[in-house]
N, C-alpha and C positions, 0 to 999 in steps of 0.2 A: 504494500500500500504506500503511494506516496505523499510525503507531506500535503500537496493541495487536496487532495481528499482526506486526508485528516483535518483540515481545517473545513473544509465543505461537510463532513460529518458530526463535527462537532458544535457549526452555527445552528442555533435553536428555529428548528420550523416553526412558523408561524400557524397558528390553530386557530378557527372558526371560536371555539369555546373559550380561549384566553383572550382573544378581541372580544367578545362580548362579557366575558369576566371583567375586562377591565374596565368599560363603556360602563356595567353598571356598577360600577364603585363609585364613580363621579356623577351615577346620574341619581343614584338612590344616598348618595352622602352628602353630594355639593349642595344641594339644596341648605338641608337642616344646621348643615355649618356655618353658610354662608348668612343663612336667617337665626342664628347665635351669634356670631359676630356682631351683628349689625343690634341685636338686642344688647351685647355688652357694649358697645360703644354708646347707643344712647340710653342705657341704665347710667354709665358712666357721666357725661355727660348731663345728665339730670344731677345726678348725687351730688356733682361738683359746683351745679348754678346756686344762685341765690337762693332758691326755695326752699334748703335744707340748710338752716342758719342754726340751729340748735345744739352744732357740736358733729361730733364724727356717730354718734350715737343715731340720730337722725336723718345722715349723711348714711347711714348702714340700712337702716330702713330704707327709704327712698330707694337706694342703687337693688336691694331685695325685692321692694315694689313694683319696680319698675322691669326690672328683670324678669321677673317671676310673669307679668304681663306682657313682656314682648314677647316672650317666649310661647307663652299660651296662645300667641294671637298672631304671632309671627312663624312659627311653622308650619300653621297650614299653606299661608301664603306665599311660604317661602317655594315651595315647589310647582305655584304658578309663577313667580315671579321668574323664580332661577332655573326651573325645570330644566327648558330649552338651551340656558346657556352651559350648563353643569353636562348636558347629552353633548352639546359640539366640543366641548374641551376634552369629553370623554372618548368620543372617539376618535379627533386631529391625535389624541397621546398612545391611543389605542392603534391606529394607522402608523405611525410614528414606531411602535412597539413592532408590527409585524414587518414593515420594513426594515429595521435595523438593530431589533433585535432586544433594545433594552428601551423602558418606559423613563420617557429624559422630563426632568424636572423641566427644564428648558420650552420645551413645546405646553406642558399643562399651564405656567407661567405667564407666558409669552403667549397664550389663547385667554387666558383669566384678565391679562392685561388690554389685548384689544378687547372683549368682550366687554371687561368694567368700562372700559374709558368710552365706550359706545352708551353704556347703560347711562354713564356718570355726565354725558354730553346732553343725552336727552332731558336732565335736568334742566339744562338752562349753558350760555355761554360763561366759563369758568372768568375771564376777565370782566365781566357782569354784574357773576351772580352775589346776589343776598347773602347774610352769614348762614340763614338756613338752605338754601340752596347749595352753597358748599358744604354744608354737613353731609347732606344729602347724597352730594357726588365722593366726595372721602368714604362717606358707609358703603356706598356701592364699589369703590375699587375696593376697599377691607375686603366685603364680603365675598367678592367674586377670587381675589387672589388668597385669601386665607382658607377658603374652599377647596383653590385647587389643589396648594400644598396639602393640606392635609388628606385631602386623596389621593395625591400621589404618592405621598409615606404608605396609606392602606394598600392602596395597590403593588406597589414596591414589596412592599412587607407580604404579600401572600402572593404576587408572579413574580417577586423577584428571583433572575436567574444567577446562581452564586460563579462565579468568575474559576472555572479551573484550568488546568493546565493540563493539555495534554500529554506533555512528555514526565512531569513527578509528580500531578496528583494534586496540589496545591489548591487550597482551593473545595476542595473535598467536603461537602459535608459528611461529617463525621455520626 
């Protein structure tokens, strides 16, 4: 056997069932992340304005209140809002994967980023907008790029393929 066929033998076929493994880790996770995110930033946010003037006691309450409510009210929404973007990032990294073999933080990123800055645009023009307007486009990049990351750790973490070496073994799960 010659070397290029050991190297052509040992590149990871690309699978029907691992492109659609990884499509839904981003399409069933990005969502409820990306609508968590967006509730800790304006829990946060509330906790820290004027309304909660009583001390950090107060300031605990409110950021619990508020969280505890976006949450409730925000993950149903979240998977109309981000469904569709959470599916095209899933499968641009998913495509990405079966052509070249490993799922690159790079493309889930770089899809989170034009897809937020498209979501974050339809707010309103950034040299424009309102202070609540830019809240608004800041929670949307958060949400969409905090999503993807941590989809792509999930995904990574159960397709990840471990890196061995064909001539000692290295590399190995053990």
């Amino acid at each position: 056997m010659t070397d290029i066929q050991q190297v052509q033998d040992s590149k990871p076929q690309p699978s029907i069932r691992r492109f659609a493994g990884i499509v839904a880790v981003f399409a069933v996770l990005g969502p409820p992340v990306g609508g968590l995110a967006i509730s800790i930033l304006l829990a946060t946010l509330a906790a820290s304005s004027d309304l909660a003037v009583d001390g950090w006691m107060a300031r605990t309450r409110m950021f619990s209140g508020m969280l505890l409510l976006g949450t409730a009210f925000g993950l149903p929404l979240s998977y109309i809002v981000g469904g569709a973007p959470a599916l095209l990032i899933g499968v641009a990294t998913a495509a990405w994967d079966a052509r070249k073999g490993v799922i690159s933080l790079h493309v889930a990123l770089g899809g989170a980023l034009a897809l937020g800055g498209l979501a974050a645009l339809r707010q309103g023009d950034p040299a424009w907008a309102s202070e609540g307007e830019r809240i608004a486009q800041l929670a949307m990049l958060l949400a969409h790029l905090t999503a993807a990351g941590l989809c792509w750790l999930v995904a990574r973490a159960i397709f990840g393929r471990p890196a061995v070496s064909s001539r000692s073994g290295m590399g190995k799960n053990q």
